[in-house]
C-alpha positions in Angstrom: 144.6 286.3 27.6 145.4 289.3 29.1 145.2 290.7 32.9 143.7 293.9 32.6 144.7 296.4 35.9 143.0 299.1 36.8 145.4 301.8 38.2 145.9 305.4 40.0 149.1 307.0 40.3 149.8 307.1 44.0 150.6 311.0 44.5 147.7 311.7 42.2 144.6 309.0 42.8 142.6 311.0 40.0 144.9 310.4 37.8 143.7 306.9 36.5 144.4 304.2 33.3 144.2 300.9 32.5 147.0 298.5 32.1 147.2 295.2 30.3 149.8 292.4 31.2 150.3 290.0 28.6 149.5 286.3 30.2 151.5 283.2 28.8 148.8 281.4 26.9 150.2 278.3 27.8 150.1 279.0 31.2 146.7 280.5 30.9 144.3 279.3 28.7 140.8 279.8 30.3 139.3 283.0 32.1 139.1 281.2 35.2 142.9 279.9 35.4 143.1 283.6 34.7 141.3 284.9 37.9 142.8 282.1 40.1 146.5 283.0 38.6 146.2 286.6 39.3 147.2 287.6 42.7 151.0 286.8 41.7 151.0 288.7 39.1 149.2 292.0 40.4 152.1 291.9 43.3 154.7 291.4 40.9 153.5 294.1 38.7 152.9 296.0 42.0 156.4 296.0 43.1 157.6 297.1 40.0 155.3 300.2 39.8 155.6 301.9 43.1 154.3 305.3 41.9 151.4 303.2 40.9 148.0 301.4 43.1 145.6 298.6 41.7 142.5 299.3 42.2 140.3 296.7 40.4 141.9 294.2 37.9 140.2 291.9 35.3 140.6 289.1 32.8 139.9 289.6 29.0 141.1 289.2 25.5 144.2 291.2 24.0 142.9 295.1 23.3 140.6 295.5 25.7 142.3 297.6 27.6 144.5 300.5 27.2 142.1 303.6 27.7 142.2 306.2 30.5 139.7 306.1 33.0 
């Protein structure tokens, strides 16, 4: 399971991709312990990507993310 982030470079907000964040599967086995899990994560991954802003975030399998949008 993956958390899939939606992101925008602060000093540029067109300038947009999307980001996966590998999730323990252990720790995360179903899409919903997923959704509920993901607020710590996001802030984590927040703090160490100030240049960086989520803008929408998502739960899915590994590869489905990783394109530009």
């Amino acid at each position: 399971m993956e958390l899939i982030l939606s992101i925008c470079l602060i000093a540029s907000p067109g300038v947009c991709k999307e980001e996966a964040v590998s999730l323990n599967i252990e720790q995360v086995g179903l899409p919903v312990q997923c959704l509920m899990g993901a607020q710590p994560i996001i802030a984590e991954w927040s703090e160490s990507h100030p240049k960086w802003r989520v803008t929408r975030w998502r739960c899915g399998r590994p590869g489905d993310a990783g394109k530009d949008i």
